[in-house]
N, C-alpha and C positions, 0 to 999 in steps of 0.2 A: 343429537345436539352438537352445532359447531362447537369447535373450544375459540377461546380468543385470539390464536394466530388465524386460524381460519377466516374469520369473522374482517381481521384484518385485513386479509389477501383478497376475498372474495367478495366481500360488503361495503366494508367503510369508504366514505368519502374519498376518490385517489387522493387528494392534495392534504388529506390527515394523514393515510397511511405511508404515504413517501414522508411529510415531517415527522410520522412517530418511526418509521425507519432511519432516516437519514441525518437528525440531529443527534441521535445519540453515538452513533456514528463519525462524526464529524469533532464531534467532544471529544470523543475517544483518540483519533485520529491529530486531533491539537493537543491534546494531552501528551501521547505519545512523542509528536514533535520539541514540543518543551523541554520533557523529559533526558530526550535526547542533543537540544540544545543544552538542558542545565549542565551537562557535560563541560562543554564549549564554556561555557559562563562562567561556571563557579573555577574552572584549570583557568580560566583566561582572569581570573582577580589576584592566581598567584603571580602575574607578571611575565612570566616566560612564554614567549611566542614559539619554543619550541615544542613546550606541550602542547600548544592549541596545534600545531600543526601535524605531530602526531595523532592528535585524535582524527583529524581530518584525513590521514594519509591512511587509516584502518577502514577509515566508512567503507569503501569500496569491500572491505570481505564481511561486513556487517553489512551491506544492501545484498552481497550473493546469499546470507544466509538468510534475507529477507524473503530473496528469492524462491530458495528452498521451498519456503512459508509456501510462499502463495501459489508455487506447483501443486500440491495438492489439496491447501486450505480455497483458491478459488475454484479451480476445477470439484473438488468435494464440496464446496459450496453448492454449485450450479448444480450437478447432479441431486444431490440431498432433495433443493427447493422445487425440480422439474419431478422428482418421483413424486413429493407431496402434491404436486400439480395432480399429479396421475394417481393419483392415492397408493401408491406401489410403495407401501411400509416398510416389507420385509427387503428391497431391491436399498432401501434410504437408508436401512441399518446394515449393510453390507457394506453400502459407498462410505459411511460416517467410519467404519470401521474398518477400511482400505487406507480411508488419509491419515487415521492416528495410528495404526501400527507402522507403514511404511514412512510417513516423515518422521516417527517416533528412530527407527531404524539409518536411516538417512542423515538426521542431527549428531548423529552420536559417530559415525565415519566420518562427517564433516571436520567436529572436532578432532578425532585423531587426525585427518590428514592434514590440518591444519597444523599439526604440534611438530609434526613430520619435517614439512615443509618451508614453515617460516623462516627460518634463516638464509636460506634463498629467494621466499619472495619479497621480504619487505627492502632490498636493497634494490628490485624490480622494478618496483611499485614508488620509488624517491626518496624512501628512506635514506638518510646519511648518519655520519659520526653524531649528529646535532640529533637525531629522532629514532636512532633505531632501537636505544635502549627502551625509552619511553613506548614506542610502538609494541616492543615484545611483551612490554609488563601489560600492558592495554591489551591485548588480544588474548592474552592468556586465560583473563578471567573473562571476559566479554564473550568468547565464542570457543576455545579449547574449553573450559570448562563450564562455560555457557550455553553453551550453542542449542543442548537437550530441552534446556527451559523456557529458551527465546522460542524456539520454533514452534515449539507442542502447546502452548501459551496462547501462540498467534492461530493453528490451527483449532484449537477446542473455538476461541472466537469466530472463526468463520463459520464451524457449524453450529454452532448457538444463534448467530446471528441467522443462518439458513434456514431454520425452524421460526422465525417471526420474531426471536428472542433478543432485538437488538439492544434495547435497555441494557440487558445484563452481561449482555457482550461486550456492550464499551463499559459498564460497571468493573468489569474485569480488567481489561486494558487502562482503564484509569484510572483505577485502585492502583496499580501498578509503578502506571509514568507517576504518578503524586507520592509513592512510597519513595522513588528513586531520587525525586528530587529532594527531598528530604533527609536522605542517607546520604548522596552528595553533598552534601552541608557537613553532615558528622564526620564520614571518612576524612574529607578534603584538610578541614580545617580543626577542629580539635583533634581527629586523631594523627592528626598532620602527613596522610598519606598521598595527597596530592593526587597524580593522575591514577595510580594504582587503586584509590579510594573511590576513585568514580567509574573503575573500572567493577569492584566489586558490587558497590553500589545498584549497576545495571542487573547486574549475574543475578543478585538476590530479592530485587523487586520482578523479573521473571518468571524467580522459581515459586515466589508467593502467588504470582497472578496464577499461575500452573495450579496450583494448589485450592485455588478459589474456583477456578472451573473445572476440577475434578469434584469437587464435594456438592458442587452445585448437578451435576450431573448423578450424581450419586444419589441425592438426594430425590430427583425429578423420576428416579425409577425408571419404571413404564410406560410415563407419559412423555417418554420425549426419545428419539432415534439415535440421538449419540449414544455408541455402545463401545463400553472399553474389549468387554468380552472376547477373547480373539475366533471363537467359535463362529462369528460374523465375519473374520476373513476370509475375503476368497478373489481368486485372479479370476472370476466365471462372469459370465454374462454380461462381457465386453467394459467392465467395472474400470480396472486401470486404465484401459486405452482412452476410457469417454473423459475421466479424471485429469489425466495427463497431459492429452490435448487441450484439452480445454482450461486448465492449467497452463499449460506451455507458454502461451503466450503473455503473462503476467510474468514468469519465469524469465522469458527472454529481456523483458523490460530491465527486471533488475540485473540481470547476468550483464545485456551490454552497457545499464548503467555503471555498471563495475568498470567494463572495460575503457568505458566513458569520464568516469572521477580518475583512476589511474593515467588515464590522456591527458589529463587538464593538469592533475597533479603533476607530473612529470615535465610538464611547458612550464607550467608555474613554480616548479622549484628551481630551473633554470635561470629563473629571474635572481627571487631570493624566498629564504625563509617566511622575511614578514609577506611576502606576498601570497604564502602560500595562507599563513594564518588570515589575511585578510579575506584570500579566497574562502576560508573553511567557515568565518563568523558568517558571511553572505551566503553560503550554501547552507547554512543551516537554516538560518531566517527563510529564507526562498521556498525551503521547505512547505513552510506555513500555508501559501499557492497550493500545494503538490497534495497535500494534507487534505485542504477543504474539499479540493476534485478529487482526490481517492474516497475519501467519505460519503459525497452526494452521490456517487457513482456505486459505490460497494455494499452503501446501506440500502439503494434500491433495487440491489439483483435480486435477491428472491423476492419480490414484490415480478418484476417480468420473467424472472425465470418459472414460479407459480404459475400466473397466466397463463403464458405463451406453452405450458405443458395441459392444461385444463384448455385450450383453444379458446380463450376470451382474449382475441387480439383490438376490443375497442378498450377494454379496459388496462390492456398493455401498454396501446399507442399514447394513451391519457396519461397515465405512470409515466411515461418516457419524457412528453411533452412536458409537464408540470415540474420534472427535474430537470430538464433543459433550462428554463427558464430562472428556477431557485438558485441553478449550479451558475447562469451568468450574471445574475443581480450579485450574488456573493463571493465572486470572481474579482467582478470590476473590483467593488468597494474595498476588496484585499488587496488589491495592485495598488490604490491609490493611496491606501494606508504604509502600504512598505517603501512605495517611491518616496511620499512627501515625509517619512520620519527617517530614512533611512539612518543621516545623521545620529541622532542622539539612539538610536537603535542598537548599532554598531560599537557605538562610546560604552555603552553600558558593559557590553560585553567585556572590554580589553583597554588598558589606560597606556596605549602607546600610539603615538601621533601618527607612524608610515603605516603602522595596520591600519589604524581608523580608516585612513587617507584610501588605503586598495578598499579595504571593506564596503564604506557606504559606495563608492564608484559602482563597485560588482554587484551588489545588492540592487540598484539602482537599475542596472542592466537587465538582471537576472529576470524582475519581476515583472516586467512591460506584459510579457507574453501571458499572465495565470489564466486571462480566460480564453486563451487557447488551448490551455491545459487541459480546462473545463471539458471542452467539446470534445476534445482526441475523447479522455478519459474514459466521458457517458458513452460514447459509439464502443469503445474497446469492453466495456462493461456489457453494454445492449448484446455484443455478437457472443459475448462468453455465457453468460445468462440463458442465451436461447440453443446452447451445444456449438456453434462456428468456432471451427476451427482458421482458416485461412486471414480472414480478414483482421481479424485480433492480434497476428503473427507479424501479419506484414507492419502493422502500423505501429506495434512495440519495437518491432527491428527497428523502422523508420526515427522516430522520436529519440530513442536513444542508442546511439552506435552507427546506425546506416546514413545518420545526415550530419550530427554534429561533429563525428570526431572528424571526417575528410575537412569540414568546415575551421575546425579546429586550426588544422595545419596550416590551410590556406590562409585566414586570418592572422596565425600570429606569423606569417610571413609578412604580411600585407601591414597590419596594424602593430604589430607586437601584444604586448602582455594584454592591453583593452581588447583588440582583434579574438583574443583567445577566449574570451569570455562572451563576447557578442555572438560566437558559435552556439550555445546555448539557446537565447531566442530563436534565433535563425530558423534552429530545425524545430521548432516547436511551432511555428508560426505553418512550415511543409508539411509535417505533420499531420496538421489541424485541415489541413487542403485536403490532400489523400483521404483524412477521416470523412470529411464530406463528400467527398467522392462515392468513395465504397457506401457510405450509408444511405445516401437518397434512393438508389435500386435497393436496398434491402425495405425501405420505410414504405416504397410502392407496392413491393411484395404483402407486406403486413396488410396496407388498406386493401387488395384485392383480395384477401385472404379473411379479411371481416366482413366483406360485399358480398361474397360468395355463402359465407354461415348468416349473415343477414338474410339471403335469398332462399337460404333451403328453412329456414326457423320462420318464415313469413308464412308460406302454407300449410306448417305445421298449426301455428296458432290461430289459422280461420278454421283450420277442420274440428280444431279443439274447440274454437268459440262457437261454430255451427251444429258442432253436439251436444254442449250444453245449453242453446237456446231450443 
């Protein structure tokens, strides 16, 4: 008897099972961006554009330890969902048990080498007299002594979601961004700790998601492949390397987006402070874009990663096509929501007239491009999902690091501080080219690939229909 992921993957309607995948997904995915705007939000009502700019001046080692994440939470993703393809159980509980001890191990050197080193990077990175206290208190609790909970948090949800389980995956991720916005309330303002408040805030809504998908797993026993057990470790059967590759390229995404915010950051505190906070309320909002494309994208990998390991490449291409489609209806409508309210969007955030003034400009900018997002995203997703390595590399490099920081330069030669920010589109807009590029031979691959199983299944079922008549 199928169970009910099965049932999902291999039966139901595609245009249900991408919505029962990729809306909870996508919740999850805005929940967490909130969460991580309420940062931004609740430091930008104390008045001080130093704290907002601090928080923005950390994002960059809070997206590398995103990164971390998704080195082995999407890579152990794809794998996980391509062995249940294959029904290779015991290969799915090896892989589930390669990404949680090794990023388990991985988070925890992060944070030390973070505690090590920050006194010399954050003066790197734009810090001044005006942020670097605030940065040090901010990074301390968020990744020196967060770093084990954000990460392990984010990988149990990748493979919970990998097993068909996206409900309880973003249940977990949401539970989490809605705890934190809620402690950032308490820390901030009754117990008057300001940016250090929503420092901890983050660290402890985390550690509880952590907490929530340990016992859920615990609980599941048997019936389900994530295994904490370390007896399921093993470097064998080419486990890391399919992992890591296939990983890598979500990795590099956030790694040069690292190198990417520190680029921007560093032109933009050249200017001034408030500019940098204006940049910081706009890059968080803009997020919102980046959010619903990682969502529509992430919540239907093991939906083609499944297929495309069971060789049902019609019920692949239909998964694929049906979320092309949802990811730019709700692209556009996102872009048009954050251009036309940019204003009062920005105000909420911060009650200082020269941030507003960069804020809604950036924001403005930023957001033109989301359903370009869109399309990079789903191809980057599609080639991770089916084991490709190369193509997911290039076009992570491309997107963030390879197009906009040269652009970066160039513009704020050319334009100044606006120049700098219109780098942004720019390479998203190239991006999304390339991604068409490389995908249309892989999409011809797939159809001659369902032509060829249509043609040998077609004499199959006359010989089987001529035996039974």
């Amino acid at each position: 008897m199928k169970s009910k992921e099965q049932i999902l993957f291999e039966d139901a309607p595609v245009s249900r099972a991408v919505i029962s995948l990729v809306i909870p997904t996508i919740i999850s995915q805005l929940i967490s961006v909130v969460y991580n705007m309420a940062d931004t939000f609740f430091i930008g009502q104390i008045g001080d554009p130093n704290q907002v700019a601090a928080v923005s001046l950390c994002m960059p080692m809070f997206i590398f330890m995103t990164g971390l994440a998704n080195l082995f939470g999407i890579g152990g993703s794809s794998l996980v969902s391509r062995c249940l393809g294959a029904k290779n159980y015991l290969k799915a509980k090896q892989a589930a048990s390669f990404t949680l001890w090794s990023s388990l191990a991985i988070s925890f050197l992060y944070g030390i080498l973070l505690a090590a080193v920050h006194p010399i990077l954050l003066p790197a990175i734009g810090a001044n007299e005006g942020t670097y206290g605030f940065c040090s208190q901010y990074i301390f609790w968020t990744i020196i002594i967060g770093a084990v909970p954000t990460i392990f948090s984010q990988e149990l949800a990748h493979l919970v979601r990998a097993e068909g389980h996206s409900g309880q995956a973003s249940f977990g991720m949401a539970m989490g961004g809605i705890l934190n916005i809620f402690l950032d309330w308490i820390f901030i303002f009754p117990f008057g700790l300001e940016i250090v408040g929503a420092a901890i805030a983050t660290m402890l809504s985390n550690l509880i998601a952590t907490l929530y998908f340990l016992i859920w797993v615990f609980h599941k026993g048997k019936n389900t492949v994530i295994v904490i057990h370390p007896r399921y470790y093993t470097w064998g059967q080419g486990i890391p390397r399919e992992i890591l590759l296939v990983g890598f390229p979500s990795c590099l995404m956030n790694l040069t987006g690292v190198l990417s915010n520190i680029t921007i950051n560093r032109l933009m505190a050249s200017y001034s402070n408030t500019a940098v906070a204006g940049l910081a309320v706009a890059k968080k909002v803009d997020v919102l874009c980046f959010a619903v494309a990682t969502g529509m994208s992430q919540g239907v990998l093991p939906l083609i990663g499944y297929n495309y390991s069971a060789q049902n490449y019609r019920r692949m291409r239909c998964a694929i096509k049906v979320n092309f489609l949802y990811s730019l209806i709700i692209s556009v409508i996102s872009t048009l929501f954050l251009f036309n309210c940019a204003g009062p969007i920005v105000q909420a955030f911060i009650d200082d007239a020269e941030t507003i003034k960069y804020g809604q400009l950036f924001q403005k900018i930023f957001c033109i491009t989301g359903p370009c997002i869109s399309v990079t995203m789903l191809a980057i997703t599609t080639f991770q999902s089916t084991g490709r390595k190369v193509e997911p590399a290039v076009l992570s490099l491309l997107r963030k690091g390879g197009l906009d920081i040269p652009v970066m330069y160039l513009m704020n030669d050319l334009a100044g501080v606006t120049g700098v920010v219109w780098a942004t589109p720019i390479a998203d807009l190239g991006a999304m080219v390339i991604a068409i590029c490389l995908f249309v031979p892989f999409w011809r691959r797939l159809s001659v690939l369902e032509q060829q199983k249509c043609a040998i299944q077609q004499p199959n079922n006359k010989t089987e229909t001529f035996q039974k008549f």
